[in-house]
C-alpha positions, 0 to 999 in steps of 0.5 A: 650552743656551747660555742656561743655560750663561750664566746658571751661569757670571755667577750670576744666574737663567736668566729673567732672563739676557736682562737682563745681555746687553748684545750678540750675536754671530751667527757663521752662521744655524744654529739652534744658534747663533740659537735663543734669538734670538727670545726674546732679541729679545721680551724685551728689547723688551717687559721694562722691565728691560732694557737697549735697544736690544740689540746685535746684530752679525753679518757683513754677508752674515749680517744679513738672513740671520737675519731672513729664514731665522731670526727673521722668522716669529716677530717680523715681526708687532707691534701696530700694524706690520709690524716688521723686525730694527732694532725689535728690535735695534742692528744692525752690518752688519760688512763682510768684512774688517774689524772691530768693537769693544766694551769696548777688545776688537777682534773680527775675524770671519774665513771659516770652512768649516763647510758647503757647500750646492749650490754655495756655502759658507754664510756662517758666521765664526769670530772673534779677539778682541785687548784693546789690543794685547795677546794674540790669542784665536780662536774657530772657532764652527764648523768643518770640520778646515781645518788649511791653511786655518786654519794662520795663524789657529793660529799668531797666537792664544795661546789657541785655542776649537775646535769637536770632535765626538768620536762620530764624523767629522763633516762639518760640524765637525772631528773630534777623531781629525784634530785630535789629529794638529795640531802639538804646539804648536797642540793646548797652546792649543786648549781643544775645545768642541760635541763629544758628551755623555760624551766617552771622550777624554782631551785632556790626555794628547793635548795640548790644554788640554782640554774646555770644561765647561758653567758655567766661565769662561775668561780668555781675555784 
């Protein structure tokens, strides 16, 4: 879905879209968030259109996450090889903690509580993203409500993209009946996004920004 999104938003058409792409970010292995991965990696490996090798970040903890749980059944076999990610892909391994750049824009992906599995919470990180020294942007990917925990994260960013399912309570991502209870001044930044086809919500009259709609472009920056 994000394939066709993209494409509408930067006007070209949806088969060629893997030719603008330039680098991906990996917030956790789910496979909303990874589907189209290995298309990506096929195309730009074997269209001379494109532009290579791709950039692919992702946590450290992430990386052979999404080779091994995601991608390695599909693109392990090459003429020739047994291929692994790096032949499909520039790989950044970011360390917890830290950051990475592109284009002047700092990305710092920090922890966020989206699911438990057994006794671990899989590895799933959120991003803020700073041009120079100018305002903060923050990005859950996928959440569950953590108000406490992500309070500090609310506080520094002017603009705030966060997950919302809006049928029911979710377990796994926050739900629009909590996050409507957040401090007026947090729900003014936040623009709600992943939540259900035809929502009978209204976030401007509860205070938020609103929902994000398939093909707009936000300045976020």
């Amino acid at each position: 879905m994000a394939q066709f999104s993209l494409a509408e938003a930067i006007g070209v058409d949806n088969s060629n879209i893997h030719e603008k792409i330039e680098g991906i970010y990996i917030s956790h292995a789910h496979s909303d968030h990874v589907g189209g991965l290995e298309w990506v990696a096929l195309c730009t490996k074997f269209n001379p259109a494109c532009k290579k090798p791709l950039h692919l970040y992702a946590v450290d903890k992430l990386i052979m996450d999404i080779w091994d749980k995601s991608l390695r059944g599909g693109l392990e076999t090459l003429e020739g090889k047994v291929a692994n990610l790096t032949d499909f892909f520039r790989c950044h391994a970011i360390p917890e903690n830290k950051s990475f750049k592109w284009r002047n824009i700092t990305f710092t992906p920090m922890q966020t509580i989206h699911i438990m599995s057994g006794m671990m919470f899989q590895n799933s990180y959120g991003l803020l993203l700073q041009e120079g020294d100018g305002e903060i942007a923050f990005i859950t990917t996928d959440t569950q409500f953590a108000p406490k925990q992500l309070a500090h994260f609310y506080q520094k960013a002017s603009v705030i993209f966060h997950d919302c399912s809006t049928a029911f309570p979710d377990p796994v991502h926050a739900f629009y009946g909590d996050l409507v209870g957040l401090p007026e001044e947090v729900k003014n930044k936040m623009w709600l996004y992943h939540y259900q086809p035809n929502p009978q919500q209204d976030p401007d009259f509860d205070g938020f920004r609103g929902f994000v709609k398939r093909g707009e472009v936000y300045t976020i920056l």
